[in-house]
PDB file of N, CA, C and O in Angstrom:
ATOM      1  N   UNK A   1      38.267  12.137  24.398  1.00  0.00           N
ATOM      2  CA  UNK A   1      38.722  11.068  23.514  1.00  0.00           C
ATOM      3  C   UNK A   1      39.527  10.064  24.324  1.00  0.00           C
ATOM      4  O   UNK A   1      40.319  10.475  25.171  1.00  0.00           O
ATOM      5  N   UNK A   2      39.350   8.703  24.089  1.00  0.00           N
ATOM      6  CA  UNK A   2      40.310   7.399  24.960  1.00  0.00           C
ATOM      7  C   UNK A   2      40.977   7.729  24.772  1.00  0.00           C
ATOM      8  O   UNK A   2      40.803   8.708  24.046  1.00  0.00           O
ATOM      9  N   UNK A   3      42.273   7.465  25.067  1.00  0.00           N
ATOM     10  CA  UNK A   3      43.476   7.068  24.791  1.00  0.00           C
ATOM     11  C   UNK A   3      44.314   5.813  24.399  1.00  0.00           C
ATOM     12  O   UNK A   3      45.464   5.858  23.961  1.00  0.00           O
ATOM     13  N   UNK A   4      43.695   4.864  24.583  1.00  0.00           N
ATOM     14  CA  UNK A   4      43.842   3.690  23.797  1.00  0.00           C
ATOM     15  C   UNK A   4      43.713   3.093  23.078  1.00  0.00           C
ATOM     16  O   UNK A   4      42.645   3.534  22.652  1.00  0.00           O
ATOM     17  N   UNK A   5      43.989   2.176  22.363  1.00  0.00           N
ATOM     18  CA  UNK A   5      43.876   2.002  20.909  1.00  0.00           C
ATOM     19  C   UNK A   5      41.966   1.415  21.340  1.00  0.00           C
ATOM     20  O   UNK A   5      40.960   2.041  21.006  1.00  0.00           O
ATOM     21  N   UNK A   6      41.987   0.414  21.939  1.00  0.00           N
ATOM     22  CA  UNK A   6      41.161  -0.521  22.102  1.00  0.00           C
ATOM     23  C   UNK A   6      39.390   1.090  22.333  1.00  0.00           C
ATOM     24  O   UNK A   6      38.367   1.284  21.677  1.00  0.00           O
ATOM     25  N   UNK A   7      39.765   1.510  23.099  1.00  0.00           N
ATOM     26  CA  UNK A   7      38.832   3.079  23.429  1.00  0.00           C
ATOM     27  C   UNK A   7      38.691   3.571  22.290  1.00  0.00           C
ATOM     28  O   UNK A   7      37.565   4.001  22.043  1.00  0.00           O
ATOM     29  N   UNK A   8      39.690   3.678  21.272  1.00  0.00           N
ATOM     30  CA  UNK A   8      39.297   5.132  20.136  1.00  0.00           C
ATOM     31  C   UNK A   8      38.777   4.012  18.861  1.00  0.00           C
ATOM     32  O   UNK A   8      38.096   4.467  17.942  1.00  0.00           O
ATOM     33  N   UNK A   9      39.174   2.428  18.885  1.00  0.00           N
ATOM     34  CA  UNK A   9      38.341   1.585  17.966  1.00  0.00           C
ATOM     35  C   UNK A   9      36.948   1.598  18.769  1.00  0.00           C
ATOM     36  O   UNK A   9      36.129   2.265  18.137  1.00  0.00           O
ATOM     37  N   UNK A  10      36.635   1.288  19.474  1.00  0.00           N
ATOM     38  CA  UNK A  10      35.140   1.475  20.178  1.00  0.00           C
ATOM     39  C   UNK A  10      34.426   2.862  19.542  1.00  0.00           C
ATOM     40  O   UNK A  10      33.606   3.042  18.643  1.00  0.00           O
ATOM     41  N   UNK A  11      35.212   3.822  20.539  1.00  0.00           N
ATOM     42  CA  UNK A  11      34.353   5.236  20.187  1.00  0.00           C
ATOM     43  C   UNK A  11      34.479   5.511  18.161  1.00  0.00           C
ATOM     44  O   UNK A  11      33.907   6.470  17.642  1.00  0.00           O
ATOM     45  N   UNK A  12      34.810   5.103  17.826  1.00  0.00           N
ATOM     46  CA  UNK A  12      35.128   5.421  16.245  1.00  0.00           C
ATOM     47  C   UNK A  12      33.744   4.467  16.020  1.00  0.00           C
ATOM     48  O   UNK A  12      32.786   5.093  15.566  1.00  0.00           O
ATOM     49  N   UNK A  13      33.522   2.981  16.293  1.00  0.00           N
ATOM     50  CA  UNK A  13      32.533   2.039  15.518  1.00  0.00           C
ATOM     51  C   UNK A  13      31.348   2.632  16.298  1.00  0.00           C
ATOM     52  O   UNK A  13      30.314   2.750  15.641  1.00  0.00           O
ATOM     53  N   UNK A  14      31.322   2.946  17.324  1.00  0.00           N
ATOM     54  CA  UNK A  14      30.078   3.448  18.032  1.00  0.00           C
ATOM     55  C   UNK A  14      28.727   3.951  17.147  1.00  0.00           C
ATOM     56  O   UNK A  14      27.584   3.541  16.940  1.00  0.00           O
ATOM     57  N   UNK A  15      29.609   5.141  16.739  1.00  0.00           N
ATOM     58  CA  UNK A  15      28.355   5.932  16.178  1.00  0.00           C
ATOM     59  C   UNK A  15      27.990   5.265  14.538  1.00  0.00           C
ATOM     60  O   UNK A  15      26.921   5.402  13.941  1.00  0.00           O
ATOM     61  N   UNK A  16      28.894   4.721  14.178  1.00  0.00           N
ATOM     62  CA  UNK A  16      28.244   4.107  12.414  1.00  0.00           C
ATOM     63  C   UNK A  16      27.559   3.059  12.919  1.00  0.00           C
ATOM     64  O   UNK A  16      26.652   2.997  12.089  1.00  0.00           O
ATOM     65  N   UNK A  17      27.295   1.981  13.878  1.00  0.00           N
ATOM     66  CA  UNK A  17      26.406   1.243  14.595  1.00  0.00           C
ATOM     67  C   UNK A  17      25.659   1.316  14.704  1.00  0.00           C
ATOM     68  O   UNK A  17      24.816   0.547  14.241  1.00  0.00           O
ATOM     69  N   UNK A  18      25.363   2.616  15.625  1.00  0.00           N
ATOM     70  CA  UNK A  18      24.291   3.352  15.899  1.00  0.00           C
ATOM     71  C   UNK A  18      23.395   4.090  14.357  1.00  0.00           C
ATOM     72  O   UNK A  18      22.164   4.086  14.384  1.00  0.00           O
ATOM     73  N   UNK A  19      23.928   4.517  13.449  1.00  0.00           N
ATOM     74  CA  UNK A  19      23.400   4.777  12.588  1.00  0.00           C
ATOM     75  C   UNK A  19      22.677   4.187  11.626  1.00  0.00           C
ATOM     76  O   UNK A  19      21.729   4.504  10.908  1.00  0.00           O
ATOM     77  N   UNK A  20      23.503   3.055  11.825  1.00  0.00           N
ATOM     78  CA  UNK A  20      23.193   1.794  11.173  1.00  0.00           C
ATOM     79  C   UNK A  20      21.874   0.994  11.261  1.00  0.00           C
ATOM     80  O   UNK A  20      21.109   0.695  10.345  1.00  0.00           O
ATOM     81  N   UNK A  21      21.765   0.639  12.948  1.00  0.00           N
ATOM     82  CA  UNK A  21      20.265   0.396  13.233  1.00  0.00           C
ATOM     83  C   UNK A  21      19.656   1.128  13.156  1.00  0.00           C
ATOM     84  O   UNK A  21      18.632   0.620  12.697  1.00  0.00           O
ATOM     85  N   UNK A  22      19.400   2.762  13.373  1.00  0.00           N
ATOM     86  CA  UNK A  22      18.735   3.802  12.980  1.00  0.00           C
ATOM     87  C   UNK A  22      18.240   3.715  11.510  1.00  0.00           C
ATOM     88  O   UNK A  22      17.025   3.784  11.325  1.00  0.00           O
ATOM     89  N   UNK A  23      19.087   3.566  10.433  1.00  0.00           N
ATOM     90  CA  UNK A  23      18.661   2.891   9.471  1.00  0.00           C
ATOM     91  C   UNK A  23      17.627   1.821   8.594  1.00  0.00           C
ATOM     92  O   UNK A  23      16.841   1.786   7.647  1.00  0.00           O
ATOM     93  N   UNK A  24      18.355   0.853   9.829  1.00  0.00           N
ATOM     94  CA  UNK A  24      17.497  -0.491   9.687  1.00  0.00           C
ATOM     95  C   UNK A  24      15.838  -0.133  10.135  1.00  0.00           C
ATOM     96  O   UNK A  24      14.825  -0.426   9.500  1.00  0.00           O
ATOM     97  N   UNK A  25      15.920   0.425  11.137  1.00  0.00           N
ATOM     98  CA  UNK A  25      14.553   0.475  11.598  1.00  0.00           C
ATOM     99  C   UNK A  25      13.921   1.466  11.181  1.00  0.00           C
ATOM    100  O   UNK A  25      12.734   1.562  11.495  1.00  0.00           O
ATOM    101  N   UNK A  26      14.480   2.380  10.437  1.00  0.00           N
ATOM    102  CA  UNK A  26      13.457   3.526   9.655  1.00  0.00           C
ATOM    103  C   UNK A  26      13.156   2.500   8.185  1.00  0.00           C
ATOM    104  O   UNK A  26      12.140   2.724   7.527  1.00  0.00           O
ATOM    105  N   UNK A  27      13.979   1.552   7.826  1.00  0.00           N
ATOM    106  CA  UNK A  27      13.622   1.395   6.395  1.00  0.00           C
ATOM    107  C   UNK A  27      12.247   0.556   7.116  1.00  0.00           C
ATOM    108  O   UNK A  27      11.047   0.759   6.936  1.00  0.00           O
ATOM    109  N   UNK A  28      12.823  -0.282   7.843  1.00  0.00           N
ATOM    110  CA  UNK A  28      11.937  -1.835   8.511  1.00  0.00           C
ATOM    111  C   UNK A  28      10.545  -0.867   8.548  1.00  0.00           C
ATOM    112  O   UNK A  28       9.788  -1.425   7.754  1.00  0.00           O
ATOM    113  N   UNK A  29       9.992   0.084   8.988  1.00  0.00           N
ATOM    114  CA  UNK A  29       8.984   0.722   9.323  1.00  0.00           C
ATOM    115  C   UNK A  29       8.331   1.175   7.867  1.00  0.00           C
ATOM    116  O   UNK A  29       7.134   1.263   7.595  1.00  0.00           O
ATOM    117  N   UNK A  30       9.027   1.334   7.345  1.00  0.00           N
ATOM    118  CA  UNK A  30       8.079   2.004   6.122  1.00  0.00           C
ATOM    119  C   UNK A  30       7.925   0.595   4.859  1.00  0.00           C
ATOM    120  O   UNK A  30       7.079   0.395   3.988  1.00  0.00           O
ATOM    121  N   UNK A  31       9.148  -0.175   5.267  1.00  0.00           N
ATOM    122  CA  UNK A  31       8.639  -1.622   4.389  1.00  0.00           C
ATOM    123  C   UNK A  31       7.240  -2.197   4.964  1.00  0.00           C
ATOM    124  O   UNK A  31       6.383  -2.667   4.215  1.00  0.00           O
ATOM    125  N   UNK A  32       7.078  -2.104   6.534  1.00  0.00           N
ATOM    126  CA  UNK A  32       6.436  -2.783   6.989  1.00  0.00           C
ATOM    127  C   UNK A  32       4.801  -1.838   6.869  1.00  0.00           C
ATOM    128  O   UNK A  32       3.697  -2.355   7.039  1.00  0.00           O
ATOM    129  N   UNK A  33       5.015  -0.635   6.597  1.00  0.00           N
ATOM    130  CA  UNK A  33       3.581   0.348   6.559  1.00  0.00           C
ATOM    131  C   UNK A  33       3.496   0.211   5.111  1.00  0.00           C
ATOM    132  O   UNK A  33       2.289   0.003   4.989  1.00  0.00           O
ATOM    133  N   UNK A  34       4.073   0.186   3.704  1.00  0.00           N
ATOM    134  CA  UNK A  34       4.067  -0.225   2.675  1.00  0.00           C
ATOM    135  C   UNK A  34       3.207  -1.348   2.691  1.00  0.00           C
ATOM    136  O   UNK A  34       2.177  -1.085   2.071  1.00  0.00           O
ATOM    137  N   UNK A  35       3.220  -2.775   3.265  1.00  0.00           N
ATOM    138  CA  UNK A  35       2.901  -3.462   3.305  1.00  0.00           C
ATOM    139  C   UNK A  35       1.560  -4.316   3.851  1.00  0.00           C
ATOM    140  O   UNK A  35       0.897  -5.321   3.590  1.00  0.00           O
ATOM    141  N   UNK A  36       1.624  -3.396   4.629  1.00  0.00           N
ATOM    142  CA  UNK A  36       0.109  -3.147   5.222  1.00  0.00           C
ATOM    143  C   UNK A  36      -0.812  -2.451   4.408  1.00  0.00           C
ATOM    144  O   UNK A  36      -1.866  -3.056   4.216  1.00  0.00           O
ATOM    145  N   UNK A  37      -0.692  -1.292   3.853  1.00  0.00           N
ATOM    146  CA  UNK A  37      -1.692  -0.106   3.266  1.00  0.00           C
ATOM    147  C   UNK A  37      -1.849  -1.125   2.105  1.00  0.00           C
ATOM    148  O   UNK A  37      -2.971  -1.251   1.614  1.00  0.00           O
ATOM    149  N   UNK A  38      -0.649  -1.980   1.550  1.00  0.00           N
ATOM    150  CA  UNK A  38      -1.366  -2.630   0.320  1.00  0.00           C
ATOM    151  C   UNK A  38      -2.196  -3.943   0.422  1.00  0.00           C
ATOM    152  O   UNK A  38      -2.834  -4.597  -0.402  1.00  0.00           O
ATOM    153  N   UNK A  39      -1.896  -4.100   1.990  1.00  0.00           N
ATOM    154  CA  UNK A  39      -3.405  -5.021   2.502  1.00  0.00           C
ATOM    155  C   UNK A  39      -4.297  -4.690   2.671  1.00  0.00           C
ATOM    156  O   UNK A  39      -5.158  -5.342   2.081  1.00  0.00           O
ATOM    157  N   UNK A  40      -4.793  -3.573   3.490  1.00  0.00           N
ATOM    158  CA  UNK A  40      -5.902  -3.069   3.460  1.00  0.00           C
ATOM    159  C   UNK A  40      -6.619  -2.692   1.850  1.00  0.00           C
ATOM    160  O   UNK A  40      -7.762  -3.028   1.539  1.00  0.00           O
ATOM    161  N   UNK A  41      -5.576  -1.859   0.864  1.00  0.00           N
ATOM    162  CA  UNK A  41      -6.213  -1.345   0.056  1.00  0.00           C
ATOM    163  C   UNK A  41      -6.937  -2.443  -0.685  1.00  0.00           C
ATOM    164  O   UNK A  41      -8.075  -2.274  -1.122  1.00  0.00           O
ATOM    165  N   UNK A  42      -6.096  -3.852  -0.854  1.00  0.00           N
ATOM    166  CA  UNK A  42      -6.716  -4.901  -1.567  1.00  0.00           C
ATOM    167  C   UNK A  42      -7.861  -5.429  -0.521  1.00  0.00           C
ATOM    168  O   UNK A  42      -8.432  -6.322  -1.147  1.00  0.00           O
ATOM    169  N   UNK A  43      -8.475  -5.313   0.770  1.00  0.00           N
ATOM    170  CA  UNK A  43      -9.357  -5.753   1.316  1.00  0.00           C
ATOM    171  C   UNK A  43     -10.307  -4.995   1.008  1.00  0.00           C
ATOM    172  O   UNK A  43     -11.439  -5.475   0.956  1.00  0.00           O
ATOM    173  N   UNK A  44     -10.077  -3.549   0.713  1.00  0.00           N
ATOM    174  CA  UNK A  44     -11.092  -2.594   0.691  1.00  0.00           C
ATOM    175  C   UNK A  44     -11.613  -3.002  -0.888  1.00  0.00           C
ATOM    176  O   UNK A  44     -12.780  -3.128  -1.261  1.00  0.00           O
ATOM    177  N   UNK A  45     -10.834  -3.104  -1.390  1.00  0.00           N
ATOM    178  CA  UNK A  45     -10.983  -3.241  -3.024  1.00  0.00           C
ATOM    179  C   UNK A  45     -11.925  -4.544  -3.055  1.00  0.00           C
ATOM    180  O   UNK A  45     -12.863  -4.600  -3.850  1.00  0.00           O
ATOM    181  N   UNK A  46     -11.759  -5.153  -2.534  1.00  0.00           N
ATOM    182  CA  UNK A  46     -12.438  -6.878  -2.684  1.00  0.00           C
ATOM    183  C   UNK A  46     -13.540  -6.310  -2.323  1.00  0.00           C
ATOM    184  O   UNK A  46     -14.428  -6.259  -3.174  1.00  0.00           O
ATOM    185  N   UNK A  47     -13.799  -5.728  -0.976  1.00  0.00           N
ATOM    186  CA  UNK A  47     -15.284  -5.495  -0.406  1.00  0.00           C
ATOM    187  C   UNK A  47     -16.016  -5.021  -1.492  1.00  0.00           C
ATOM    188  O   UNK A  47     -17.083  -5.573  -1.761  1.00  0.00           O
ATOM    189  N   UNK A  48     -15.570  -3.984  -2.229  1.00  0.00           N
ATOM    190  CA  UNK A  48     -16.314  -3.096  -3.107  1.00  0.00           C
ATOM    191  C   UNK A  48     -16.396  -3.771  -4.360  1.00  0.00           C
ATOM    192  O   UNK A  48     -17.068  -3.320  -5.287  1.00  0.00           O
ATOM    193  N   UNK A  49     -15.657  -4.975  -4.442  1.00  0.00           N
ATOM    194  CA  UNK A  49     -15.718  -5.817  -5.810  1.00  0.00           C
ATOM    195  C   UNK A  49     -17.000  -6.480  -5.178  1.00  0.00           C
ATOM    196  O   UNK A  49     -17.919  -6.731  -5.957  1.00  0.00           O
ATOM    197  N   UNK A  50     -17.117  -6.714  -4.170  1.00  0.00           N
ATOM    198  CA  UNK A  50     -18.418  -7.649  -3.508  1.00  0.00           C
ATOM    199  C   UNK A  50     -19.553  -6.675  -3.850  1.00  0.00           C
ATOM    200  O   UNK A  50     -20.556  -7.010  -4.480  1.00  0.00           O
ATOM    201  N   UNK A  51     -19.375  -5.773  -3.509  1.00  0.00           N
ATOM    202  CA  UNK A  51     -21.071  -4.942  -3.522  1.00  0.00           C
ATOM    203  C   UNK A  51     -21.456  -4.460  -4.751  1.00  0.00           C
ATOM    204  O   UNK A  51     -22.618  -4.097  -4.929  1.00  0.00           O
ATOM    205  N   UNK A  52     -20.221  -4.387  -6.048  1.00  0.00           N
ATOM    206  CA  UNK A  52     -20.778  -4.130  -7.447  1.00  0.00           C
ATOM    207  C   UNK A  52     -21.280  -5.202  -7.589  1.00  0.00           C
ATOM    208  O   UNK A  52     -22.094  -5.030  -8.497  1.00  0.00           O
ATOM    209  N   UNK A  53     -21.352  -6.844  -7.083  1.00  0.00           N
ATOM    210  CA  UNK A  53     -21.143  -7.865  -7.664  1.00  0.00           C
ATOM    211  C   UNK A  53     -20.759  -8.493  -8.841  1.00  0.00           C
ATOM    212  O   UNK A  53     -21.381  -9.165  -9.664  1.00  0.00           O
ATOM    213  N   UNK A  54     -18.917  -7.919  -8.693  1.00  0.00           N
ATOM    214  CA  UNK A  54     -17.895  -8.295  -9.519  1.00  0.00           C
ATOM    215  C   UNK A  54     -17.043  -9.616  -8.915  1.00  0.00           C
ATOM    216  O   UNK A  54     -17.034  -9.707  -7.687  1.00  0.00           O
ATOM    217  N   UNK A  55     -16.359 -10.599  -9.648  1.00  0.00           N
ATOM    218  CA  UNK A  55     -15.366 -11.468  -8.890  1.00  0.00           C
ATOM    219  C   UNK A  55     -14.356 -11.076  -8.452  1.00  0.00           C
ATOM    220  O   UNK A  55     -13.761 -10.073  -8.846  1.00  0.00           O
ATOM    221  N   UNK A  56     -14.035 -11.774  -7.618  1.00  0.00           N
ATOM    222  CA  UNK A  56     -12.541 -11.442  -6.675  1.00  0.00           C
ATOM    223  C   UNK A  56     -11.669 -11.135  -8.007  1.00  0.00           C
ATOM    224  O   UNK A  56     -11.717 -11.881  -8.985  1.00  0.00           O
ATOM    225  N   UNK A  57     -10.838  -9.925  -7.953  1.00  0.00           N
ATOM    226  CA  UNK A  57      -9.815 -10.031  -8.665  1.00  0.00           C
ATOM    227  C   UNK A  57      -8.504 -11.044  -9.083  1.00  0.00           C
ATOM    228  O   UNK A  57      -7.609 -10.721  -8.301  1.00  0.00           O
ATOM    229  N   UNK A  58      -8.137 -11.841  -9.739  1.00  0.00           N
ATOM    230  CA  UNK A  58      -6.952 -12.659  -9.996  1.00  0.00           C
ATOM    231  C   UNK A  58      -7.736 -14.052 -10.494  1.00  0.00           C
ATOM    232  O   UNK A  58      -7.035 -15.064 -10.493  1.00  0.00           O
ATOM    233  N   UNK A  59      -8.993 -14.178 -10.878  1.00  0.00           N
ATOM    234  CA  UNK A  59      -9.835 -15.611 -11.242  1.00  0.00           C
ATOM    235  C   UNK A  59     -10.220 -15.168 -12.749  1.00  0.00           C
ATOM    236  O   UNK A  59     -10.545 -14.050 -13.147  1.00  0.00           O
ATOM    237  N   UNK A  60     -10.098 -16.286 -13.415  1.00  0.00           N
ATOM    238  CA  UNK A  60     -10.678 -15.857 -14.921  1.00  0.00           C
ATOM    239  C   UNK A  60     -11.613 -15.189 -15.250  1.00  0.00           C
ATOM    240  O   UNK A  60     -11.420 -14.410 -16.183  1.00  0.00           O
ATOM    241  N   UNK A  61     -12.686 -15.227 -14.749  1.00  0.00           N
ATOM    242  CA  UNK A  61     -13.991 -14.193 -14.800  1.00  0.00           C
ATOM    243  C   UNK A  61     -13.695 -13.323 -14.365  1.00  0.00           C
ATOM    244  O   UNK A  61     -14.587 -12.477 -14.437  1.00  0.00           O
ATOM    245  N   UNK A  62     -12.339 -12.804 -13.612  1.00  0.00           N
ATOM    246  CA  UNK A  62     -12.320 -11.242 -13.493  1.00  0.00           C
ATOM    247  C   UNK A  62     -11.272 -10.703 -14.411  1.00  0.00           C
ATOM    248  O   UNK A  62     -11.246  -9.504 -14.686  1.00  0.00           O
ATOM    249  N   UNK A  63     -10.602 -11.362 -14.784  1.00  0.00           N
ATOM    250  CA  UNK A  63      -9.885 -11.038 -16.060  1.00  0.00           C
ATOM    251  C   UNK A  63     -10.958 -10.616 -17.288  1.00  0.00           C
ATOM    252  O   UNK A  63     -10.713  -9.526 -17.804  1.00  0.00           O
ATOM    253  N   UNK A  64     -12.289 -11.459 -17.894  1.00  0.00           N
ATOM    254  CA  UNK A  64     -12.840 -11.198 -18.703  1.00  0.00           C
ATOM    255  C   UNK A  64     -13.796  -9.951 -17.938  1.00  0.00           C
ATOM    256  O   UNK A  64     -14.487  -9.402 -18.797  1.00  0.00           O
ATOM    257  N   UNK A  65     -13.934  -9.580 -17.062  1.00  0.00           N
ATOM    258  CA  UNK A  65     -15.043  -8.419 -16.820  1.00  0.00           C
ATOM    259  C   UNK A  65     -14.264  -7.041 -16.483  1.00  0.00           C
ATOM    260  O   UNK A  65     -14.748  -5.910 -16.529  1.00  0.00           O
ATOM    261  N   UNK A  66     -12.889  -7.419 -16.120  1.00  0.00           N
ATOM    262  CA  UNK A  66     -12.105  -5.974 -15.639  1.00  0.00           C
ATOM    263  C   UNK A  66     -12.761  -4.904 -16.517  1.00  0.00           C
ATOM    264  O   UNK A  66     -13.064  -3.865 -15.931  1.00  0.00           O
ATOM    265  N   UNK A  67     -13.089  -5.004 -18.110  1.00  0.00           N
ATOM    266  CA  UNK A  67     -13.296  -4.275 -18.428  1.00  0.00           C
ATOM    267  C   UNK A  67     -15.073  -4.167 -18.692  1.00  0.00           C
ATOM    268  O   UNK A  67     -15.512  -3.274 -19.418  1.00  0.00           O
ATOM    269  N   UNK A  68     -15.710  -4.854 -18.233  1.00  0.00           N
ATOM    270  CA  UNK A  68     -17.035  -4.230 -17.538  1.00  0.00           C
ATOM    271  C   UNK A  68     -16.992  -3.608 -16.067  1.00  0.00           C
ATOM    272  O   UNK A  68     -18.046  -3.038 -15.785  1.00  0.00           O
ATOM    273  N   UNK A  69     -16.242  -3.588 -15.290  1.00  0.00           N
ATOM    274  CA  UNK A  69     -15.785  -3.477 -14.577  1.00  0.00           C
ATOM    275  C   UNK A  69     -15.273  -1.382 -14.463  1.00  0.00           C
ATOM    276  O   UNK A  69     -15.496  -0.511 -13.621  1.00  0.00           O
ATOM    277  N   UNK A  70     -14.753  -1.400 -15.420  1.00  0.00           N
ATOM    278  CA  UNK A  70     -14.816   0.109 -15.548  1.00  0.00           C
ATOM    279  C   UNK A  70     -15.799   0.581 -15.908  1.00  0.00           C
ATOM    280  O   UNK A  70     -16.182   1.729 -15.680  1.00  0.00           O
ATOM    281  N   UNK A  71     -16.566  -0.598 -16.777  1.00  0.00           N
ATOM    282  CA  UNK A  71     -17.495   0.824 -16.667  1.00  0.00           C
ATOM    283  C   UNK A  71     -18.979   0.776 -16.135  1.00  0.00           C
ATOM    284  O   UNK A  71     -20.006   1.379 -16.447  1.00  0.00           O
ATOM    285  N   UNK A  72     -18.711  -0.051 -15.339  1.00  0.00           N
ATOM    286  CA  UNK A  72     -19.787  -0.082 -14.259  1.00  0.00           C
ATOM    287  C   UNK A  72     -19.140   1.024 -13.043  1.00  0.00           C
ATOM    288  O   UNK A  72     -19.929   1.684 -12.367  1.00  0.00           O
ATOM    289  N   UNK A  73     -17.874   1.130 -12.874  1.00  0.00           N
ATOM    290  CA  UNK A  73     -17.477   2.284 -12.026  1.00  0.00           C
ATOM    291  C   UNK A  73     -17.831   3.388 -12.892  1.00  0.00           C
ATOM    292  O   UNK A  73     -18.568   4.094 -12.205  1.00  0.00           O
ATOM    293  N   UNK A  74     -17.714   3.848 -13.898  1.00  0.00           N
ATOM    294  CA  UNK A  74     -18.154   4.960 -14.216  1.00  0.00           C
ATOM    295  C   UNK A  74     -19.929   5.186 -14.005  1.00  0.00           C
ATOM    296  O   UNK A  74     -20.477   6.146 -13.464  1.00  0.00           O
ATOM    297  N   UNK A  75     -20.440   4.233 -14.489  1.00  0.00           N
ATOM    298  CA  UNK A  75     -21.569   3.917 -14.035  1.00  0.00           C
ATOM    299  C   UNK A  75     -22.444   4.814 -12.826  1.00  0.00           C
ATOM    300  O   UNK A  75     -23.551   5.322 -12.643  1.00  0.00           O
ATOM    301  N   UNK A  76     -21.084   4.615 -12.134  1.00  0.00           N
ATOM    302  CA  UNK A  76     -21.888   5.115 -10.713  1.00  0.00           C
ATOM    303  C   UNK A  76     -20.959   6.217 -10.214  1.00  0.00           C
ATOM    304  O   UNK A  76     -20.798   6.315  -8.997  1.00  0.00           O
ATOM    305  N   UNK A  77     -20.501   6.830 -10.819  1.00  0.00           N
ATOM    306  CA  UNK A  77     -19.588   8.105 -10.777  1.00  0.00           C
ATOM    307  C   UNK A  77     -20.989   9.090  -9.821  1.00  0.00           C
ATOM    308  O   UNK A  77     -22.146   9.216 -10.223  1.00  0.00           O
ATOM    309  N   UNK A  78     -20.430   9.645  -8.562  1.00  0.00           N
ATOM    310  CA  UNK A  78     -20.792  10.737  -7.582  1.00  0.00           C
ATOM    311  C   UNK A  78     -21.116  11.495  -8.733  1.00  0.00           C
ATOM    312  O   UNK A  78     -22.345  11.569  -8.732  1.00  0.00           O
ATOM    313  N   UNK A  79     -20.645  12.122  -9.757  1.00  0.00           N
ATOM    314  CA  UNK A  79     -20.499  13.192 -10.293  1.00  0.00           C
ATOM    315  C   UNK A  79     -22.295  12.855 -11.462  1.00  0.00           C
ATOM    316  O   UNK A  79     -23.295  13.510 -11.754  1.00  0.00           O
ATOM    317  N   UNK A  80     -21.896  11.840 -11.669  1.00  0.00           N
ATOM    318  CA  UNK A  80     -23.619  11.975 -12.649  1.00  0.00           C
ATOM    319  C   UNK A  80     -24.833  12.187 -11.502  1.00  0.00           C
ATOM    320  O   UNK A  80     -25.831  12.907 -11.554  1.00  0.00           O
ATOM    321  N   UNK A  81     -24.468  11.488 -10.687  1.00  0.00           N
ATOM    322  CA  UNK A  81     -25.552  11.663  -9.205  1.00  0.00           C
ATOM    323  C   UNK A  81     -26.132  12.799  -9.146  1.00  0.00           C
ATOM    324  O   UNK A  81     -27.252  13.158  -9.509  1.00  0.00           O
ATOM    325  N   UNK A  82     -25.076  13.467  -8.544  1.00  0.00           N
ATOM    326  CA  UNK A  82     -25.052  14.770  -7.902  1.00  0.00           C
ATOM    327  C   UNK A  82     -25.928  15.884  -9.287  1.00  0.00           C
ATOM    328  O   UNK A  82     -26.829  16.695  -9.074  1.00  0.00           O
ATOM    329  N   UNK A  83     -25.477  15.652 -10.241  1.00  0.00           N
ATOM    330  CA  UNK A  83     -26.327  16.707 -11.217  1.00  0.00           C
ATOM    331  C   UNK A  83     -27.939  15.860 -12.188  1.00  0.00           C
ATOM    332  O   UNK A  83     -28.474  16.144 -13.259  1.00  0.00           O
ATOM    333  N   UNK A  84     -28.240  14.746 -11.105  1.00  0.00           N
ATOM    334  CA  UNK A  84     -29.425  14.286 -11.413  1.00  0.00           C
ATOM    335  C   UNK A  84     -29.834  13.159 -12.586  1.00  0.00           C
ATOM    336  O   UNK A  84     -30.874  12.620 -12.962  1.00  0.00           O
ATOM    337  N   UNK A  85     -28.168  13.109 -13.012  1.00  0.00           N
ATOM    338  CA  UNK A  85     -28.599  12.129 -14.337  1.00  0.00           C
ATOM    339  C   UNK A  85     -28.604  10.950 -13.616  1.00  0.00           C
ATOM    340  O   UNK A  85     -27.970  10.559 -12.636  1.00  0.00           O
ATOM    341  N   UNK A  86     -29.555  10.419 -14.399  1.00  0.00           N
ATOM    342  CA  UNK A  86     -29.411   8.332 -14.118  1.00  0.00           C
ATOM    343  C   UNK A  86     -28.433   7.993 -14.316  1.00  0.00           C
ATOM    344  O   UNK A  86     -27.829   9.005 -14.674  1.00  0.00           O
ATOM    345  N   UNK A  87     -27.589   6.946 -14.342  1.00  0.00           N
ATOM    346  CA  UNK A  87     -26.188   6.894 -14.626  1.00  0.00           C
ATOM    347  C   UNK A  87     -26.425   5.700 -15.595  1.00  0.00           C
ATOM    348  O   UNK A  87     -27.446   5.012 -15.623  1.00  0.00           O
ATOM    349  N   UNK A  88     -25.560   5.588 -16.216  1.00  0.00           N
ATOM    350  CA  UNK A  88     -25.235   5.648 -17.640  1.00  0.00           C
ATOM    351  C   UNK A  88     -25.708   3.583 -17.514  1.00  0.00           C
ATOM    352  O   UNK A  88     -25.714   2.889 -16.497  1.00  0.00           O
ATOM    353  N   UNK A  89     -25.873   3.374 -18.245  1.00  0.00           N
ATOM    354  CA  UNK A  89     -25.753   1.054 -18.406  1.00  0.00           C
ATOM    355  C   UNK A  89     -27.444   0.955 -17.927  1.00  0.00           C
ATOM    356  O   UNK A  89     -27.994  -0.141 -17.829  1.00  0.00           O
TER     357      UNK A  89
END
C-alpha cells in the first residue's frame, strides 16, 4: 500500500476504472452483436419475402398481405411435405 495521500487516491480509483471500462466494453459488445443479428435476421427475412414473392416488409401492400403472408408460410410447412400432403392454398 502507498503511503501517500496522492498513491492511496490513485491505487483506490485504479481498480473502479478498470472495472468500469470492463463494463463499457462488455455492454458495447453485446449492444453491438444485438445489432447486427437484427441485421442479418431482417436481410434473411427480406430474401425469403423475395422468393415467396411477398413485398418488402414496412410498404402498404405488405401491411395488407402480412396476413396472406401466414398463410402462405403455413402453406409450405416441412411438416405437410414430409408426410406427402400437397400443401394446403
Amino acid at each position: 500500500m502507498p503511503e501517500s495521500w496522492w498513491g492511496n487516491a490513485i491505487f483506490s480509483l485504479v481498480p473502479t476504472i478498470v472495472l468500469g471500462l470492463i463494463f463499457w466494453m462488455v455492454m458495447r459488445m453485446i449492444i453491438r452483436g444485438d445489432r447486427t443479428a437484427r441485421r442479418e435476421y431482417d436481410r434473411v427475412e427480406a430474401e425469403e419475402r423475395i422468393k415467396m414473392g411477398l413485398p418488402p416488409r414496412g410498404t402498404a401492400a405488405a401491411s395488407v398481405t402480412d396476413a396472406s403472408a401466414d398463410e402462405a408460410l403455413q402453406a409450405r410447412r416441412p411438416e405437410d411435405l414430409r408426410h406427402g400432403e400437397p400443401p394446403a392454398g
